[in-house]
C-alpha positions as CSV (number, residue, x, y, z in Angstrom):
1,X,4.7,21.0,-9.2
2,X,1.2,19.2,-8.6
3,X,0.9,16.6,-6.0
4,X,-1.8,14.5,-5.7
5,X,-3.6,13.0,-2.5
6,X,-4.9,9.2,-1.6
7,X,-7.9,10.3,-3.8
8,X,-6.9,11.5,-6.6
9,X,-7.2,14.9,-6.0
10,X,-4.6,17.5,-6.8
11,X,-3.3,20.4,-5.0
12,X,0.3,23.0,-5.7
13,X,2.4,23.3,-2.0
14,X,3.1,26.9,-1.9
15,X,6.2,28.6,-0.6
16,X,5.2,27.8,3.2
17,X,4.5,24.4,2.7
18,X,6.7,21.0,4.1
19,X,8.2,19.2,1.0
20,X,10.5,16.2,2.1
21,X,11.6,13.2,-0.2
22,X,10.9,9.8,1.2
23,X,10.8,6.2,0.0
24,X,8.2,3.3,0.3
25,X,7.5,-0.4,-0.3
26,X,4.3,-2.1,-0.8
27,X,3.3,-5.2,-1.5
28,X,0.1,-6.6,-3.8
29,X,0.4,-10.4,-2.1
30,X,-1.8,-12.8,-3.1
31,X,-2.5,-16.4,-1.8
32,X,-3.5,-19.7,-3.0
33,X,-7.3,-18.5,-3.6
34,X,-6.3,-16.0,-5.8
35,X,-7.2,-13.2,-3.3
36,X,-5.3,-9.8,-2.3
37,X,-4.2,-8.5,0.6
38,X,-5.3,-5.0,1.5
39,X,-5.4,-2.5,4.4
40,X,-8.5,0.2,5.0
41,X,-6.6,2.6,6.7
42,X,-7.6,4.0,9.9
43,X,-7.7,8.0,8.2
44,X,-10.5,6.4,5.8
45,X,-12.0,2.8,6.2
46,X,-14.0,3.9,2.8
47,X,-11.0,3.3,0.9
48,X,-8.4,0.6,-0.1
49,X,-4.8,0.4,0.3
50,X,-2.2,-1.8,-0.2
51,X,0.2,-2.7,2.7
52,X,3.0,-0.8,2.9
53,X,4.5,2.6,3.6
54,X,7.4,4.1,4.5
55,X,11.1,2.8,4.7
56,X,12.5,3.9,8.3
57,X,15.8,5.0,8.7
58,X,18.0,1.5,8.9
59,X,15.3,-0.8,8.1
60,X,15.9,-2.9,4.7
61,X,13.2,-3.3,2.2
62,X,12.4,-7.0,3.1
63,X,11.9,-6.0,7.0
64,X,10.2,-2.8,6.4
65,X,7.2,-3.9,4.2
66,X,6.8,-6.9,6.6
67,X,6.7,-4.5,9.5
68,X,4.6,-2.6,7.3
69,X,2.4,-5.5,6.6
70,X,1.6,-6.4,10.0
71,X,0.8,-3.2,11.0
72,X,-1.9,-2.5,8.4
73,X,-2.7,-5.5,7.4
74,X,-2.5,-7.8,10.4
75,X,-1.0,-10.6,9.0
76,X,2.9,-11.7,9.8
77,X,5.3,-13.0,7.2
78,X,8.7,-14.5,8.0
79,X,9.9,-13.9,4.4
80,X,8.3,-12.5,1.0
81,X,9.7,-13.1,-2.4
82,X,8.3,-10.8,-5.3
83,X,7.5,-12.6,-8.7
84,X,7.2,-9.4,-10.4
85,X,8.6,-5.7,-8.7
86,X,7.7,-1.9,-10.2
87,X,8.9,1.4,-9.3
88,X,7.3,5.0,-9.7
89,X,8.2,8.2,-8.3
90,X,4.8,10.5,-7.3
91,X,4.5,13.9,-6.4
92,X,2.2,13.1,-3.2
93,X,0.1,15.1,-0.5
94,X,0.2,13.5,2.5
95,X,-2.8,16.1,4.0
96,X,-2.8,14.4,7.4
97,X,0.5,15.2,7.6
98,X,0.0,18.8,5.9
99,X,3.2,17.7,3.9
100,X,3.9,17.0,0.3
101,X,6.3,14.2,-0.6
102,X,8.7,13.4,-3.3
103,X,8.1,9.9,-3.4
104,X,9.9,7.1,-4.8
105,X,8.0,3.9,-4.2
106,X,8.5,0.4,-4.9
107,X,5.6,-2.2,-5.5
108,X,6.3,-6.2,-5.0
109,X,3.9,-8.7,-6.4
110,X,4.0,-11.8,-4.0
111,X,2.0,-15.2,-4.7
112,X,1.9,-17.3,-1.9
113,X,2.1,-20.7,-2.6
114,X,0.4,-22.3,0.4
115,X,-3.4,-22.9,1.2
116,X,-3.4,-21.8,4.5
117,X,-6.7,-19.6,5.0
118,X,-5.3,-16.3,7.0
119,X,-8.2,-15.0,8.5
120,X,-11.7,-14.0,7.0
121,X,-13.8,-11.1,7.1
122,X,-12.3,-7.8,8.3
123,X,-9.4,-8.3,10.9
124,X,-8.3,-4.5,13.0
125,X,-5.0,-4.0,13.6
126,X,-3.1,-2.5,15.9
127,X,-3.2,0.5,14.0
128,X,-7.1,0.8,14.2
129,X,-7.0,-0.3,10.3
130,X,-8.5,-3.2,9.0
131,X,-7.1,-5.9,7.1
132,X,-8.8,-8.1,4.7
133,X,-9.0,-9.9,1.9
134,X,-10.5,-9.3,-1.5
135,X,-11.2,-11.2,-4.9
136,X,-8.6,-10.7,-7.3
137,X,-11.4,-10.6,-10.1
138,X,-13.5,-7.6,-8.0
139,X,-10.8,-5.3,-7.5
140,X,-12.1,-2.9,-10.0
141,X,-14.9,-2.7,-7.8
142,X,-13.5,-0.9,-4.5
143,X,-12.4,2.1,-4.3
144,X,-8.5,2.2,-4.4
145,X,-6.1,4.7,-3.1
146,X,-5.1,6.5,-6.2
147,X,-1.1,5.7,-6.4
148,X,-1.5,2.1,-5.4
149,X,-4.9,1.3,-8.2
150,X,-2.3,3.3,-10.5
151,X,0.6,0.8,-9.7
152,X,-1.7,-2.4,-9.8
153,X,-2.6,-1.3,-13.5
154,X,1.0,-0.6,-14.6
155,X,2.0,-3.9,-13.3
156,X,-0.7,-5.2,-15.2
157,X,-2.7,-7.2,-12.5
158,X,-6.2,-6.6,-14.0
């Protein structure tokens, strides 16, 4: 089996190796102005992410991706409702972790309908990542973690 990391880049766990199966959520939300919410992650500010991650053990997926979403992203939501959802299962390597994941994942597509203006610029979390917002129209542009740019293209957002 190949798994493949945050960039792309593929690598075979041998006999030795940790391989768990987990579950995620993650969330492409977009407000008013027509920009996304995304997370540069404190491993690799370089690189884009979507917020989300990991559904803990008792957590729902509502309250996990807004947990989820205030750690990496720093804003806080009392409720999102997805217009549009996708699901994908990817052999990943988690290398910080030095494990390899069976990973079932689960993408929401969220449009906010208010105008409020959340913050500008580059916000840090309390995770050292930085949240921000980016032009729908430029999101070609940045340079996406693999699974997530793969899941905004199946759900057909550019």
């Amino acid at each position: 089996m190949i798994y493949t990391n945050y960039k792309g880049q593929k690598q075979t766990p041998d006999e030795n190796d940790i391989v768990i199966n987990r579950s995620g959520i993650w969330a492409a939300v977009f407000d008013s102005h027509d920009r996304l919410l995304v997370s540069r992650p404190e491993y690799d500010h370089s690189v884009i992410e979507l917020p989300g991650g990991g559904i803990e053990e008792g957590e729902d997926k509502q309250h996990s991706l807004l947990r989820e979403i205030e750690e990496e992203a720093g804003v806080s939501f009392d409720e999102l409702d997805p217009i549009q959802t996708f699901t994908q299962h990817v052999k990943f390597l988690a290398w910080d972790k030095n494990e390899f994941w069976n990973y079932d994942q689960e993408y929401w597509i969220v449009k906010l309908d208010n105008s409020d203006d959340y913050f500008f610029g580059k916000r840090q979390t309390k995770e050292n990542a930085f949240g921000e917002w980016i032009e729908k129209r430029n999101i070609k542009e940045y340079s996406f973690h693999h699974t997530h740019f793969e899941a905004l293209k199946a759900m057909g957002v550019f």
